[in-house]
C-alpha positions, 0 to 999 in steps of 0.5 A, spaced: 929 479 549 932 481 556 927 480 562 923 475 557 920 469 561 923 463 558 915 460 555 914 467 552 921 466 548 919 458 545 916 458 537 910 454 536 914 448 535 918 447 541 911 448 544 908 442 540 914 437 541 913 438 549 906 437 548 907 432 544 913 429 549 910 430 555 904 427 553 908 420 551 910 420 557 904 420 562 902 414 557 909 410 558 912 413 563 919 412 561 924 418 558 922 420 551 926 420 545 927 423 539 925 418 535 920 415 538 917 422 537 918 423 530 915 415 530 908 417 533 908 424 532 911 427 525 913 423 520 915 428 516 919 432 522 926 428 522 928 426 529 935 430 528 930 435 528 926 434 534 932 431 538 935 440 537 928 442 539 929 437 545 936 440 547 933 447 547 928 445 552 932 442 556 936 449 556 931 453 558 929 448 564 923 445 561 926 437 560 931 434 564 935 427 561 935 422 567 941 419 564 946 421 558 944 415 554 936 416 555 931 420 552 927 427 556 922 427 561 918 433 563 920 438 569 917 441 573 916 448 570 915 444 563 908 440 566 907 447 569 907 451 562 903 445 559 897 446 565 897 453 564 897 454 556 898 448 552 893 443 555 886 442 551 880 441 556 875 436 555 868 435 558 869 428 562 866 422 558 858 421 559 858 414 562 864 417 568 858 422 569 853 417 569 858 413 573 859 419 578 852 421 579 849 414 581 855 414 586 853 420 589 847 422 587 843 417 592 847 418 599 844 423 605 849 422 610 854 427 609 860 423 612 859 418 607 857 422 601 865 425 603 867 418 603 865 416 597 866 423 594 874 421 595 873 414 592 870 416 586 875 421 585 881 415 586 877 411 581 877 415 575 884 418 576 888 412 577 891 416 584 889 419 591 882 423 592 881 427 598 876 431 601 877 436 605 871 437 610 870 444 612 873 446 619 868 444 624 869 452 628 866 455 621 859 450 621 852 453 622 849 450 629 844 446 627 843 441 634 847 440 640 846 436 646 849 434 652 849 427 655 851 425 662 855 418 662 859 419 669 861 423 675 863 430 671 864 426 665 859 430 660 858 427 651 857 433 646 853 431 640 854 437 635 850 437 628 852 442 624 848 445 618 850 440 613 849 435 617 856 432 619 856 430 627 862 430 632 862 427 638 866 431 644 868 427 651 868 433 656 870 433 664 867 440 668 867 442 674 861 442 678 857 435 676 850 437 672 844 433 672 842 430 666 836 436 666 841 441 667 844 438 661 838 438 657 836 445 659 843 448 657 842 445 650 836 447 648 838 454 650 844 454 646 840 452 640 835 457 641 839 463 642 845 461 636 842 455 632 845 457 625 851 461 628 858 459 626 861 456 633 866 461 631 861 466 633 858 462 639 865 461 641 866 469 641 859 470 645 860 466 649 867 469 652 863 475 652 858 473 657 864 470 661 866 476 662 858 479 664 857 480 671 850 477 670 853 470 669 855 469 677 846 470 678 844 466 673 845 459 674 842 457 667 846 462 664 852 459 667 851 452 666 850 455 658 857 458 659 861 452 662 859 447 657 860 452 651 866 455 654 868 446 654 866 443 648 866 449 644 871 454 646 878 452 643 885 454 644 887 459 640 892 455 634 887 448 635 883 452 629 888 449 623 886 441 626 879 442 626 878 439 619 877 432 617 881 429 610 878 424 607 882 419 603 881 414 597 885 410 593 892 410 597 893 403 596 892 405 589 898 409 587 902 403 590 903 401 583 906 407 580 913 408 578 915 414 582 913 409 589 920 405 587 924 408 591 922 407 598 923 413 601 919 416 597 913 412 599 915 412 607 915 420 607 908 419 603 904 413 607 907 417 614 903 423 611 897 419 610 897 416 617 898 424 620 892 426 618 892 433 621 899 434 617 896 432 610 890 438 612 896 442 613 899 441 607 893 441 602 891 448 607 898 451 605 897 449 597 891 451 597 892 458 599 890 461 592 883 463 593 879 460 585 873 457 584 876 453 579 882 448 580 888 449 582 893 445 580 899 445 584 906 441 582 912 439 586 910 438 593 917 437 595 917 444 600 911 440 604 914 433 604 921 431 602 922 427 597 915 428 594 918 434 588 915 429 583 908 430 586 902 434 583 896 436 587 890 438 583 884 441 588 877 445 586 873 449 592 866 447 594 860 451 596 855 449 600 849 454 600 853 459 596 859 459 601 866 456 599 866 452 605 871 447 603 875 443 598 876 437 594 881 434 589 887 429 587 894 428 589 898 424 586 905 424 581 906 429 577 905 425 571 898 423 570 893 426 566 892 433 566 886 434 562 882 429 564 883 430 572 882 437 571 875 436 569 873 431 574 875 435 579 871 441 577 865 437 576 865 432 582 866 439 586 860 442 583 856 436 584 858 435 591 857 442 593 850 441 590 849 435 594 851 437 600 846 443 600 841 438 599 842 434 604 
């Protein structure tokens, strides 16, 4: 058995005692003993037994007893085990669907439609919903104007294909009437409308270097405001997407916030949004189209090992453009979070195209 993983050496008892413990445990929260096992789960199957099987478990890594005197509960690796082969999956009850739909279904405004997308997600998990809006440098161009409020002080009013705006303050060198504005808006809607601002972006570096440029005073003008309000630095690319939240006072009421560090590290990661867009990026690295289940979260924050993250992507006009999920401890329930995610994730991309 040299060179065996741990989960391929377990028998199909050991594997229905963690089931059964790590199942117990998400529904009391507290350390699972043999007895209380043998009580609810084999009555023919004594807890000498069951406590045996338990010890092996914790053996190979699987469990961990908090204290000499207490009784099991999951590690990280043993609720890794149990989501990728013990688990049985579920549709979502037909009531929480009707509940998701009437919530989402009727809502145009994309902005809100993420907002409640995320509040949903918290109110049928019990724990933190997010979703990750796409990175604004890859959205489509719908619509751009430039408005003129001061002396060299220009607003950007960008509409991306889904329908998301972004208002951008820009200063610019020479002050531009509100006609020029106007004239430079509708010739970077004509030439890049549907076009990723990334690709805009790299056109616009082009014809930065075209000679044409300096004789051509819209062309010019075009290129100033693109090269302002469009044309980012290098590296600012990673904090262009948004995270909306739901629910973070929810989770106040978990056990796994008693401890007060735990609970600074993880309210100081709300409060930084564009921290939180790199931890689900960083988590999310593994491309599926189905949910992704990511548990210990220890590397991303301190402090938070005990914390799970489930995300699925979603798709708008076919392309995996973003992506939406749960964040909360590591004992929640699997089953059913994994089958919201993936519904919501479908519905909303649906919903999103729509608009």
């Amino acid at each position: 058995m040299t060179g065996q993983q741990p989960s391929a050496i377990l028998n199909e008892r050991a594997r229905s005692v963690l089931k059964a413990l790590i199942r117990e445990y998400v529904r009391g929260s507290k350390p699972v003993g043999s007895r209380r096992l043998a009580k609810h789960y084999w009555e023919g199957l004594s807890s000498a037994t069951i406590r045996n099987v338990m010890a092996e478990l914790e053996n190979v890594g699987f469990l961990t007893q908090p204290h000499t005197s207490a009784g099991r509960v999951p590690t990280a690796k043993g609720y890794r085990l149990y989501v990728d082969s013990l688990l049985d999956t579920r549709d979502l009850p037909s009531r929480e669907i009707d509940r998701i739909r009437q919530s989402l279904e009727n809502e145009a405004d994309p902005g809100e439609l993420m907002s409640k997308t995320s509040q949903i997600l918290s109110l049928l998990s019990n724990n933190v919903g997010f979703v990750l809006a796409p990175p604004i440098s890859h959205a489509g161009m719908k619509h751009i104007k430039f408005v003129r409020i001061a002396q060299q002080r220009i607003l950007v009013i960008l509409v991306t294909g889904s329908g998301l705006v972004q208002h951008r303050l820009i200063q610019i060198e020479p002050d531009l009437t509100q006609r020029e504005l106007d004239q430079a808006g509708r010739y970077l809607i004509a030439q890049f409308e549907g076009k990723t601002l990334l690709d805009i972006r790299r056109e616009l570096l082009r014809l930065m270097l075209e000679e044409k440029s300096l004789y051509d005073r819209l062309l010019k003008n075009v290129i100033l405001l693109g090269a302002a309000s469009l044309v980012k630095c290098e590296g600012e690319e990673a904090e262009e997407s948004e995270v909306y939240l739901g629910g973070t006072a929810r989770i106040m009421q978990k056990p796994e916030l008693a401890d007060i560090k735990s609970m600074t590290a993880l309210f100081e990661t709300f409060e930084e949004k564009s921290r939180l867009v790199k931890i689900i990026s960083e988590c999310l690295k593994t491309v599926s189209s189905s949910p992704t289940v990511r548990i210990g979260l220890e590397k991303h924050i301190p402090g938070m090992g005990d914390w799970a993250l489930i995300s699925s992507p979603y798709l708008y006009n076919h392309k995996v453009i973003g992506s939406l999920g749960i964040l909360g401890p590591s004992r929640m329930e699997y089953e059913k979070a994994i089958s919201l995610v993936d519904y919501v994730a479908k519905l909303f991309g649906k919903l999103l195209s729509k608009n």
